[in-house]
N, C-alpha and C positions, 0 to 999 in steps of 0.2 A: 347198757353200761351201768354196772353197779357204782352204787353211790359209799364213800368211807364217812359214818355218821362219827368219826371219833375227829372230825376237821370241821365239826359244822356244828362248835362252841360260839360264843359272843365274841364280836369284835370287838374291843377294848378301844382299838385308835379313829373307831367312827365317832364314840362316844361323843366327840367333842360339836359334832352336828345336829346332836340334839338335846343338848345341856340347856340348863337353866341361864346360863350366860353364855349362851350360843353366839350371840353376834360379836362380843368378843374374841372369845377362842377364835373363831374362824376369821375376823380380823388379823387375827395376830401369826396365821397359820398362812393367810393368803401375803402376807407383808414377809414373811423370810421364804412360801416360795416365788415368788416377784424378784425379791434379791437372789434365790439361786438360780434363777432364770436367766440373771445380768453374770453367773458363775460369782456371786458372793453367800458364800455359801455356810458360815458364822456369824451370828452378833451379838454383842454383847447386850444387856439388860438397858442399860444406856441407849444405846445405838436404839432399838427396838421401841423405847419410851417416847426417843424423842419422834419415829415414823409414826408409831400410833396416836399420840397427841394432835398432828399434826391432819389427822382426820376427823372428817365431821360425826360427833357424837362423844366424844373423847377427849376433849380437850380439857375437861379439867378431872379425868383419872388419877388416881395418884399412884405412886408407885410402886406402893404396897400392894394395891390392887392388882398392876400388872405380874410383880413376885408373885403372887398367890395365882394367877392366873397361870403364868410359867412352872409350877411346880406341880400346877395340877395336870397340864398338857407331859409333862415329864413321866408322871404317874402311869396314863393312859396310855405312853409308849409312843406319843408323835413329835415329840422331839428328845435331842441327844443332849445333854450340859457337858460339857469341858469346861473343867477347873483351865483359869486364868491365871497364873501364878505372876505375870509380870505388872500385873496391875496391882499388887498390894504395896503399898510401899510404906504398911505397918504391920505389926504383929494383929493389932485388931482387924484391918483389912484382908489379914491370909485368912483369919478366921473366919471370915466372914464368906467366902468363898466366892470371888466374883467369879460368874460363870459365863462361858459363850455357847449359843444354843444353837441348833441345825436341824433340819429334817430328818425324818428316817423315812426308808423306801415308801412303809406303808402310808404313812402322811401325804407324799410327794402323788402316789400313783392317787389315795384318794380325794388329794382335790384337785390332781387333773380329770379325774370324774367330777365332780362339780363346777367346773368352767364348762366342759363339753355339756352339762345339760343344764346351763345358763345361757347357753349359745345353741341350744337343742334346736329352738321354733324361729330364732335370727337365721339359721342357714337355708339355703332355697335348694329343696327336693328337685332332683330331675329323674328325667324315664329315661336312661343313656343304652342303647345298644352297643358301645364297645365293649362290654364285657359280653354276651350273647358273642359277637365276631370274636373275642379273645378264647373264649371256652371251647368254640368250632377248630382255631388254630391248636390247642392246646392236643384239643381230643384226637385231631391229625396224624399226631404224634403218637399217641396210645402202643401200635403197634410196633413203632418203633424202640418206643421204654419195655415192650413184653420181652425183648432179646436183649436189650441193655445190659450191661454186667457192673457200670459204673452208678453207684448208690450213692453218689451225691446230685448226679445228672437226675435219676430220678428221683432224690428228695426233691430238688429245689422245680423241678416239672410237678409235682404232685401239688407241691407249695402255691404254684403260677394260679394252675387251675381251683383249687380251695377259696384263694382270695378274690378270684373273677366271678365265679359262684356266690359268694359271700355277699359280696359287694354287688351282684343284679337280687340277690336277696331285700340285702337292706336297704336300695336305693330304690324299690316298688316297693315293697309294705310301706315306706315314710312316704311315699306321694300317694298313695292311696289311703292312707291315713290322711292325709290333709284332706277328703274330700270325703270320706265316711265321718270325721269325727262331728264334733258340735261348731265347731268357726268355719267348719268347712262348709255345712247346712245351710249356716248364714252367710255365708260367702256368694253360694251359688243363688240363692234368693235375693242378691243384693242388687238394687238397681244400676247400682257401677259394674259389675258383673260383665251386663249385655254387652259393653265395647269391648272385652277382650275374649266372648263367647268364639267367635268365628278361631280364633290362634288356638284356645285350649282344644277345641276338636279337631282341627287339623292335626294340632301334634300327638292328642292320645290314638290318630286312626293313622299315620306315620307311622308310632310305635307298634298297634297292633301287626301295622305288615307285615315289619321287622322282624317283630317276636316269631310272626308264625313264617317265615322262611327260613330266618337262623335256627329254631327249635325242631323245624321238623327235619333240617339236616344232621343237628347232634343226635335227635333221637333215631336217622337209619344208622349212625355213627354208634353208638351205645349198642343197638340192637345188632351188631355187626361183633361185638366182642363177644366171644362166645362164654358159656361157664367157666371152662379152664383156664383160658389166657387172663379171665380177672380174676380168679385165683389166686395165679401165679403173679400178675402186676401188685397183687392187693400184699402179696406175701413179700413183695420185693419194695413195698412201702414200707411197710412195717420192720424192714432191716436197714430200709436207708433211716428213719429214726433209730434206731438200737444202736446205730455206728456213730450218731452225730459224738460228740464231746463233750462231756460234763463232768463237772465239781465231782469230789468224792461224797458229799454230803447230798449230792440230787440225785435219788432212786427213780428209776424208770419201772413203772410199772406197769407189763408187757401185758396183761388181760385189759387194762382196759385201754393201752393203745389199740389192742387189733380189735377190740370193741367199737373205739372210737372212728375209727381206718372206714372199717367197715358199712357203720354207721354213714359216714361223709357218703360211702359210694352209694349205698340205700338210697341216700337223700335225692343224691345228683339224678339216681334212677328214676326216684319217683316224681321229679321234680320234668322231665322230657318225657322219660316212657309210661309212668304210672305202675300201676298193676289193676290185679285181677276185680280190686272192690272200688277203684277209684279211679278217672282220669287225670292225665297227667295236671299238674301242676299249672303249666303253662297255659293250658286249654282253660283252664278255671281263673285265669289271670287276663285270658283277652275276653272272660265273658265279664270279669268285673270291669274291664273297660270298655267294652261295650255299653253295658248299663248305665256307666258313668256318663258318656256320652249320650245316651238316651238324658238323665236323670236333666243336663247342660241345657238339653233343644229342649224340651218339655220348661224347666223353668222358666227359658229367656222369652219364649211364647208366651207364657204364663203371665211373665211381668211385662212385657211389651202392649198385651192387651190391657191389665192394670191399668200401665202409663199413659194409654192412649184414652179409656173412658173415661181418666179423670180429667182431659183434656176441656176445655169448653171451645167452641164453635163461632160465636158468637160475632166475634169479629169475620171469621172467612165468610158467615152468611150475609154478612151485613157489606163487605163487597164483593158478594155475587149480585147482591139485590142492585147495588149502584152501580155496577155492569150492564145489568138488565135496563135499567132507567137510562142507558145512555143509549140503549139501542136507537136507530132511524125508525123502523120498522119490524112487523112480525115475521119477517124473512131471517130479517139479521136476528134478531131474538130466536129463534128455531136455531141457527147454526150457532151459536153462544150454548145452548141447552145440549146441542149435539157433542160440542167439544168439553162442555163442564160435565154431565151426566151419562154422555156416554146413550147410544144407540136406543129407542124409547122402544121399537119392537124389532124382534129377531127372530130370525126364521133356523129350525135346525134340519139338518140333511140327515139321511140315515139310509143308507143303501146296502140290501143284502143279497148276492147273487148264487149262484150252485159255485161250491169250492171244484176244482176240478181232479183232487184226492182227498179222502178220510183219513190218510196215514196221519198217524200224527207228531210223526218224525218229519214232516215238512215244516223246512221251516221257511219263516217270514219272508225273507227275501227271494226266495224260491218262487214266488206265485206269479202271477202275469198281474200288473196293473187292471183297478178296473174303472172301469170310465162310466160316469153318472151325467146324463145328457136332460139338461135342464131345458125346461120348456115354459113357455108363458101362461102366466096364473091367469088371463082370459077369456072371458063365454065366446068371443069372435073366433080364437082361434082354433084351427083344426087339424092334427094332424094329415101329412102327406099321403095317401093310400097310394102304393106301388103295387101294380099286378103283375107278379111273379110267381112262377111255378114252385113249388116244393121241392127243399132243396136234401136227396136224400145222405145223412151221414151212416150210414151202413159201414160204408170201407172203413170211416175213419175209427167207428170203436171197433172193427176187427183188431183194424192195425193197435188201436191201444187197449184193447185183450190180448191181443199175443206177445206185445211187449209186455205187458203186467206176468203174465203167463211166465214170460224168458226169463223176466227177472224171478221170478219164482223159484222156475230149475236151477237158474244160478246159484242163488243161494241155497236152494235145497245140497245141490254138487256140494257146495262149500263145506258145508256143514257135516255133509254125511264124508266126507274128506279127513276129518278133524275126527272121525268116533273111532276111534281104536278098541276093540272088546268090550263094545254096546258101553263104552266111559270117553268122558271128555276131560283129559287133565288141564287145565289154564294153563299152570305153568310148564305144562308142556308147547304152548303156544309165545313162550316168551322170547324163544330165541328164534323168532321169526316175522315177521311185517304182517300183520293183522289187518282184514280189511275194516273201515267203519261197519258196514254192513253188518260182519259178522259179531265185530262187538256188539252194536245195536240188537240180535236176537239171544247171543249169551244173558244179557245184561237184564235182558226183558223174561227170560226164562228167570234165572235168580231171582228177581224181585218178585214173580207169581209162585216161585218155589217159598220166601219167607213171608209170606203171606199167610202159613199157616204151621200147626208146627210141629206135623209133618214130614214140612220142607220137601214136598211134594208138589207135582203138578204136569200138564197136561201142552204139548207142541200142537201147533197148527196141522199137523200130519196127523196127529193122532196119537203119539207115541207119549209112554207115563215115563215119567223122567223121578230120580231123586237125587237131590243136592246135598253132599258133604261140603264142611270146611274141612282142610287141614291143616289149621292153624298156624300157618306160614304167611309170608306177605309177596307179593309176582307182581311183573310188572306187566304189561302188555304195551308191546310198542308200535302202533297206530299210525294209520293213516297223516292222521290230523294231529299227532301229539302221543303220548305216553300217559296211560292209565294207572296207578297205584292203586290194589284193589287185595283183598283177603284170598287166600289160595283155596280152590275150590276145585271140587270135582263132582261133574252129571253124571248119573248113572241111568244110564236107560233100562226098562226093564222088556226082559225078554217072552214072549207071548211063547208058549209051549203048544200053544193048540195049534200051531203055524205048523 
């Protein structure tokens, strides 16, 4: 967006915030807007002397002072005089011009800038997700606004979503700033800190959730509008402004609306879907809150251990020791030692048996319990000897060779099922129920394909395979759930000497 350097002269009506008698002027600037606040919106010289007197620093101003102060604020263009003609009620009093004074715009909007950052670090930051759930509703709509032919319906939609964006803008950078800056450093190193550690983590890992299930639906939502329809929506913005209603004296100036238009949609892109040099937004927003929440446990450990060695002792030993002294006997002192200290020796168990697969897709809960049969630490004792024959398992690793074996062809079938012209498309498998299994060897080929770069590699059969992406995004819908995965396609290579 081009910038107009012929608008980007000195303000005249700031001036008064940083004059030499600056705590006046702006006295005198906050006392008539207070009164248009109450809609009185003139006072006269009088009126104005006797409020400002009546404040601390001021009270014995004189009047001339304050005229000279009013004519200077006059000068710089933040207030308006209107001649009084009903207050003279001499020829020297016409001359003399009493006047009634008022704001003008720019005064008004610049010291409602000066209360909002007087009241900047008195407001309390929050991490709110209704703007995330508003943006998701908004975006809903999209496709709806592409066919719209009513240009107020989609100003005031494009309106919705700018302010919901806007506002999860500025209401994370300001709580993330409270805890990057300098009070925040000491904040979290503070010993008062530790009681409210547990609520600040729970809520900034609440938010994280939030972020990342509302973000990663506007961004299939975004990545679903194609080129053209934002195009066409971007171009249907930019005329529901051209049509609003304006002054004869308000030029709209259409390069850097659709600069600006633009611009908003860039943001919103890069802020869900990112691009090519950078991840999105969002992604780099739950990794500073993750951090933060490392930065939270790491301190309150920090200073909990602090708290604790400057502790002194002195008293719990001294009634341990008068515990000890009341004992009967070395009986009762042994169980006082057992329940104060805690077990004096301890034995550890550590039992490792033959797994009964190396797959390493087995998992945990899958295994047979195993049982550790403890026996007496004594020279007396001796184990049982049983004389029994040898017992042969032959049959039983056939049977589980040929089940390993079945399950083999299985999947081999599976697979060789899926290769249409020595390739395997994904997303040709998405509109169909996928077994775990076979995701499990896709999955596992992939990862030994980017393994080098190549992107090459070698099946249990024997067969060299290479892996494209095509830059598309497929789902794969599972057994156990639904995969989100980058669109890819195997190529098997074909042996000529066959």
């Amino acid at each position: 967006m081009s910038i107009n350097t012929e608008k980007m002269s000195r303000i005249s009506e700031a001036a008064y915030l940083s004059a030499d008698k600056a705590n006046l002027y702006r006295t005198i600037i906050r006392i008539l807007y207070n009164e248009k606040e109450m809609f009185n919106a003139q006072h006269s010289t009088d009126e104005i002397y006797e409020k400002l007197t009546a404040c601390k620093g001021f009270s014995d101003l004189s009047l001339d002072e304050l005229k000279a102060a009013l004519d200077q604020l006059t000068n710089w263009g933040n207030l308006v005089p209107m001649q009084d003609p009903k207050r003279a009620f001499s020829i020297e009093a016409y001359r003399n011009k009493q006047y009634r004074y008022s704001l003008t715009e720019y005064s008004i909007k610049i010291e409602r800038m000066t209360i909002e950052l007087e009241n900047l670090f008195a407001e309390g930051k929050i991490l709110s997700t209704y703007s995330l759930k508003n943006i998701e509703q908004h975006l809903s709509r999209a496709e709806y606004m592409v066919k719209s032919n009513d240009m107020n319906e989609v100003n005031e939609w494009w309106k919705n979503l700018q302010e919901e964006f806007r506002r999860l803008n500025q209401n994370y950078s300001d709580y993330l700033h409270t805890f990057y800056s300098v009070n925040g450093e000491k904040l979290m190193q503070s010993l008062e800190f530790i009681a409210h550690k547990d609520k600040f983590v729970e809520y900034l890992r609440s938010f994280v959730m939030m972020l990342n299930k509302h973000s990663e639906k506007i961004r299939r939502m975004l990545s679903e509008i194609n080129g053209d329809e934002r195009e066409l929506l971007t171009e249907k913005i930019i005329k529901s402004e051209e049509d609003l209603p304006r002054t004869v004296t308000e030029k709209l100036d259409m390069i850097n609306l659709s600069e600006r238009i633009r611009g908003q949609w860039n943001s919103l892109y890069k802020w869900f879907v990112g691009d090519e040099k950078s991840q999105p937004v969002y992604r780099t927003a739950m990794d500073c809150t993750d951090e933060i929440i490392r930065r939270i446990v790491n301190n309150a450990f920090l200073l909990m251990r602090l708290e604790s060695t400057g502790i002194s002792k002195k008293n719990d030993y001294r009634q341990y020791m008068s515990m000890f002294a009341a004992c009967r006997d070395i009986d009762e002192a042994h169980r006082l030692s057992a329940h104060v200290f805690g077990a004096m020796n301890t034995a550890h168990y550590k039992y490792c048996s033959d797994r009964e697969t190396d797959s390493i897709f087995e998992e945990a809960y899958e295994l047979k319990p195993q049982i550790f049969e403890i026996r007496p630490q004594t020279r007396s004792y001796k184990p049982r000897i049983r004389t029994s024959g040898f017992r042969s398992n032959e049959l039983e690793k056939a049977a589980r060779r040929e089940a390993q074996l079945e399950k083999i062809r299985r999947e081999q079938e599976m697979i060789e099922s899926c290769i249409k012209d020595n390739r395997i498309d994904i997303s040709e498998l998405s509109g169909e129920k996928v077994p775990s299994a076979l995701r499990t060897v896709l999955l596992k080929w992939i990862a030994a394909a980017n393994h080098n770069k190549s992107r090459s590699g070698i099946t249990d059969s024997g067969k060299k395979f290479h892996v494209r992406y095509t830059g598309t995004e497929t789902v794969l819908h599972c057994d156990d759930g639904d995969l989100y995965m980058p669109g890819a396609v195997i190529e098997f290579e074909v042996n000529e000497d066959v």
